[in-house]
C-alpha positions as CSV (number, residue, x, y, z in Angstrom):
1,X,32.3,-5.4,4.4
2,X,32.6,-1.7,4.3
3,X,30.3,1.0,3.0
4,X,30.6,0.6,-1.4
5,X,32.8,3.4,-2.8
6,X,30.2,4.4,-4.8
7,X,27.9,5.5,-2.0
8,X,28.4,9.4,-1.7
9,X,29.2,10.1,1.8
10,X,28.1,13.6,3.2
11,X,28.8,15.5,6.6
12,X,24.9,16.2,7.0
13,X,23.9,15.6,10.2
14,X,20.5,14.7,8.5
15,X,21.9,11.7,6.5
16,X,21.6,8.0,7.3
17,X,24.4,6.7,9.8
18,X,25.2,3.9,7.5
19,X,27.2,0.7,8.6
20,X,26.9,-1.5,5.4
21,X,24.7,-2.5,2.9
22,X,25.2,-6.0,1.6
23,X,23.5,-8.3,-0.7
24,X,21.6,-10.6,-2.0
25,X,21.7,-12.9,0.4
26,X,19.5,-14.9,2.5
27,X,17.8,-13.9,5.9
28,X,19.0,-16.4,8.4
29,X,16.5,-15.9,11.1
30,X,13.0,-15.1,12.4
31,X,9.6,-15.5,10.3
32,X,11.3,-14.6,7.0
33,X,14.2,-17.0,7.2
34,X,15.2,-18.8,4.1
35,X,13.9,-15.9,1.6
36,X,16.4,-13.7,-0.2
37,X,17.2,-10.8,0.9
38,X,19.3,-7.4,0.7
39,X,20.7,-5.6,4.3
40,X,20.8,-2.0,5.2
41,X,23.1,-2.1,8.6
42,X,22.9,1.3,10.4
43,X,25.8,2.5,12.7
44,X,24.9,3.5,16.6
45,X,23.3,1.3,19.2
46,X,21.1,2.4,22.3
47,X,22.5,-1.1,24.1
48,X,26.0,-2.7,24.8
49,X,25.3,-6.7,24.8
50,X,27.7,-8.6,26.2
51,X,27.7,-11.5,23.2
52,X,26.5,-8.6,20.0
53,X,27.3,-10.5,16.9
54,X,27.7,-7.2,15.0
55,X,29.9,-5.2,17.4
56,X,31.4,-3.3,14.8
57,X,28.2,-1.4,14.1
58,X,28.6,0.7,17.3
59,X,31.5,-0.4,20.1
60,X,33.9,2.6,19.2
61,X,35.9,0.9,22.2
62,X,36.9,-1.5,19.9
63,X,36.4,-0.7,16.5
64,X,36.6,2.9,14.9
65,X,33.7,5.1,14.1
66,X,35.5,6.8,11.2
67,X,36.1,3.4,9.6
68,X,33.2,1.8,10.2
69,X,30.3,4.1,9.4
70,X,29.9,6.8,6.7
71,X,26.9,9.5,6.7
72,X,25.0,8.9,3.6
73,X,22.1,10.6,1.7
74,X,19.0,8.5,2.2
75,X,18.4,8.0,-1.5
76,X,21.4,7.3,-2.0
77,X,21.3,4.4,0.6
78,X,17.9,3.5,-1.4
79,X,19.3,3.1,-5.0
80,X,22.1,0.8,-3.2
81,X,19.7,-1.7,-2.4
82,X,17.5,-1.3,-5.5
83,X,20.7,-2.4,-7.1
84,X,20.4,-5.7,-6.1
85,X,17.9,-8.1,-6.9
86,X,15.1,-9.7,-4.7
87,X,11.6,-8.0,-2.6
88,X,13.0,-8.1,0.9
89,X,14.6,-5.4,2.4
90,X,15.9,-5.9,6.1
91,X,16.9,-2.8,8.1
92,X,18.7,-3.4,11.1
93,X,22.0,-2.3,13.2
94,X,23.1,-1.7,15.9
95,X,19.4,-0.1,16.5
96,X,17.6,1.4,13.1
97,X,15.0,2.8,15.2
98,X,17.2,5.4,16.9
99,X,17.4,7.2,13.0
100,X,13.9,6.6,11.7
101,X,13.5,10.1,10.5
102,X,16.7,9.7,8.7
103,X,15.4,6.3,7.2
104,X,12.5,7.7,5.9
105,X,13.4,9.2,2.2
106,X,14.8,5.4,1.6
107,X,11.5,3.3,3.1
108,X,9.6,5.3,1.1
109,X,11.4,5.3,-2.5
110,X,12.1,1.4,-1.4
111,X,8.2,0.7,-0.5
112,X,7.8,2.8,-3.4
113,X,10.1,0.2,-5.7
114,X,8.1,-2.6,-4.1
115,X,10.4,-4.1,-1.9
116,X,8.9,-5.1,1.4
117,X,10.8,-3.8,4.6
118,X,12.0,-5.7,7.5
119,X,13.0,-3.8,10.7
120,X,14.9,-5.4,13.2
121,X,15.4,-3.8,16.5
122,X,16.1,-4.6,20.1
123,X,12.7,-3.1,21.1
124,X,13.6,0.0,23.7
125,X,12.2,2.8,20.9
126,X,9.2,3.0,19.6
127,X,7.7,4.0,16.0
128,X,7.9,7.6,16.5
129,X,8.0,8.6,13.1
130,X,4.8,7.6,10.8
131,X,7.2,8.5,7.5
132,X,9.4,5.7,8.4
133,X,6.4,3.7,9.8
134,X,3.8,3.6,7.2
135,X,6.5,1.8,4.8
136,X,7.6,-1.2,6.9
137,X,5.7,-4.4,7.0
138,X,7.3,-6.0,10.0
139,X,9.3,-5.1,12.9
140,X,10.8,-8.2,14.4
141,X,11.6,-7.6,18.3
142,X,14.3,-8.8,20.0
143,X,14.2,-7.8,23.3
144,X,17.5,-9.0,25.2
145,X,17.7,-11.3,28.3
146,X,20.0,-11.3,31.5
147,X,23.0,-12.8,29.6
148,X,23.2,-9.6,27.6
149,X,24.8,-8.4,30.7
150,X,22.5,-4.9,31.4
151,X,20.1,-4.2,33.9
152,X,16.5,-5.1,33.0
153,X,15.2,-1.3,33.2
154,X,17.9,-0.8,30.8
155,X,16.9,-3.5,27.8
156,X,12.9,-4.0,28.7
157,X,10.8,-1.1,28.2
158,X,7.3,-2.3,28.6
159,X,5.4,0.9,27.0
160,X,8.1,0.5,24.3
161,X,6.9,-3.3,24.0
162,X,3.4,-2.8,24.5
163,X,3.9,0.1,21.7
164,X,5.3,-3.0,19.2
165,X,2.5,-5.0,20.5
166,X,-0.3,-2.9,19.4
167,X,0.7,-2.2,15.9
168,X,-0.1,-5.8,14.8
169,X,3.1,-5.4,12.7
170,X,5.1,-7.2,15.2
171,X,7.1,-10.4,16.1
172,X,9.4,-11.2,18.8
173,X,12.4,-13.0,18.6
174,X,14.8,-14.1,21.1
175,X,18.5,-15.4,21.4
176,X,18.8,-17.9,24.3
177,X,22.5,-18.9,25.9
178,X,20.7,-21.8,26.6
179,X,17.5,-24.0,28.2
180,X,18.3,-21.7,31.1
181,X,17.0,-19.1,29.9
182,X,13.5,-20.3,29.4
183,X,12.1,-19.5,32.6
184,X,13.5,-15.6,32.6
185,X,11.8,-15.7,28.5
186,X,8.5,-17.5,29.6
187,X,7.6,-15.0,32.2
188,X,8.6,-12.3,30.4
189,X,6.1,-13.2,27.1
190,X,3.5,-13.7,30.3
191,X,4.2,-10.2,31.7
192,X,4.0,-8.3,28.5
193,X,1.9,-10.8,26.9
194,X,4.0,-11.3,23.5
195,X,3.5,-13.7,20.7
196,X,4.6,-14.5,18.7
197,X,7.4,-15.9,19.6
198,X,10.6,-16.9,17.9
199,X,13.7,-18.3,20.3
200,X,17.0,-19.3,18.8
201,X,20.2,-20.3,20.1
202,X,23.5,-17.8,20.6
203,X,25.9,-19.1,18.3
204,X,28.3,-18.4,15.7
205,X,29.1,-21.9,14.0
206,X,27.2,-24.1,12.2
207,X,27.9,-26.5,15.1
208,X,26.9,-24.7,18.3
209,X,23.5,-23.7,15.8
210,X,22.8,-27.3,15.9
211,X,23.3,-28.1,19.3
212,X,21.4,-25.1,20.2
213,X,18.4,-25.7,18.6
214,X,18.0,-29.2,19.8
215,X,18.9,-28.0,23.5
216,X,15.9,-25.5,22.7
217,X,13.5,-27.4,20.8
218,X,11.2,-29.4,23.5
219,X,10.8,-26.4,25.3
220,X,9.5,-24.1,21.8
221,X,7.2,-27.2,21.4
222,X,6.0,-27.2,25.6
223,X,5.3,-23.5,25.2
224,X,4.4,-22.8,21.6
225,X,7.2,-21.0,20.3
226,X,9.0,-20.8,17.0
227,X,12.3,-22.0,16.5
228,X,14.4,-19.6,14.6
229,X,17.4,-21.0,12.6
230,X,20.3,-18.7,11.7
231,X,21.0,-20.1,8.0
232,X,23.4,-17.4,7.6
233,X,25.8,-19.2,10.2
234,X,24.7,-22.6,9.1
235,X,26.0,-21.5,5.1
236,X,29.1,-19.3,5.9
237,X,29.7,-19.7,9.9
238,X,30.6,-16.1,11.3
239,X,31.6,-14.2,7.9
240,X,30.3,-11.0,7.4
241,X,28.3,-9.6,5.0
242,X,26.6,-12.8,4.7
């Protein structure tokens, strides 16, 4: 789904990198699963995982910049999603966190409208910005595991972690290949001590979300973790803007 037509796009380097905004629909994962939602996808990612289901939002290897992002005036990125109905407003990307200065004007006429904010990020930046900050009500972490396919010093940043950690605004969610993966997440949430915890399977049908989830599910129950759907796949497989 591309950028609306209606959005104004500017050359300002101080304008919101903008992927897509899409909406209503329904968050398929992590603690607010199930509950309507609109999507404000920025362009631009700090990481290069191997198995991104959004690759489009920042490998300009395969996909181009030019027709995938636009740069667009905050408030106009905000009355977009006040266009649509619903309280929850997810911001994610590629990595939101890299423009938080940029996303700023929009949290605050959003928080402003009422709508409750959502960041997702990978969890390698930290709030830097108290602007962008002060308006969202949960950043949920997904630091990324081996199978990504980069270097740990690369995708783990424990003062970055730690930084999530001590806002007490924070969840963590991971995507598991598999029950291989347990060990590499289990001493990771030890090391950093995070919680809490949301695992859910890497998939893109409704199928391998199924047999995911059971492969995953005795050992969320042995160690206390959440088990994060992802409705979004289970209602409308891999189709975007969904």
């Amino acid at each position: 789904m591309k950028v609306p037509s209606r959005l104004p796009v500017s050359t300002s380097r101080g304008d919101v990198l903008l992927c897509e905004v899409f909406g209503p629909t329904i968050q398929g994962e992590g603690p607010s699963a199930g509950q309507v939602a609109s999507f404000l996808r920025t362009g631009g990612c700090n990481l290069a995982c191997d198995s991104c289901d959004t690759p489009y939002s920042w490998d300009w290897r395969r996909f181009s910049r030019a027709e995938q992002t636009r740069r667009v005036p905050a408030q106009d990125v905000a009355a977009e999603i006040l266009r649509h109905p619903g309280e929850l407003v997810i911001v994610t990307g590629g990595e939101p966190m890299m423009q938080q200065s940029r996303l700023a004007p929009a949290a605050a006429l959003l928080a402003a409208a009422g709508r409750r904010i959502e960041v997702e990020t990978n969890g390698t930046i930290a709030p830097a910005c108290g602007a962008f900050d002060q308006h969202v009500a949960l950043y949920v972490v997904s630091p990324k595991l081996t199978h990504m396919g980069m270097p740990e010093r690369r995708r783990i940043r424990p003062e970055v972690l730690a930084a999530f950690q001590a806002s007490g605004r924070a969840v963590f969610k991971f995507v598991l290949d598999g029950p291989q993966d347990v060990d590499e997440l289990a001493a990771l949430q030890d090391r950093h001590g995070l919680g809490p915890v949301w695992v859910m399977p890497q998939a893109t049908t409704a199928a391998a979300v199924t047999r995911g989830m059971r492969a995953l599910a005795d050992a969320a129950i042995e160690r206390g973790w959440n088990i994060s759907p992802r409705l979004h796949v289970l209602l409308w497989e891999d189709e975007r803007g969904r």
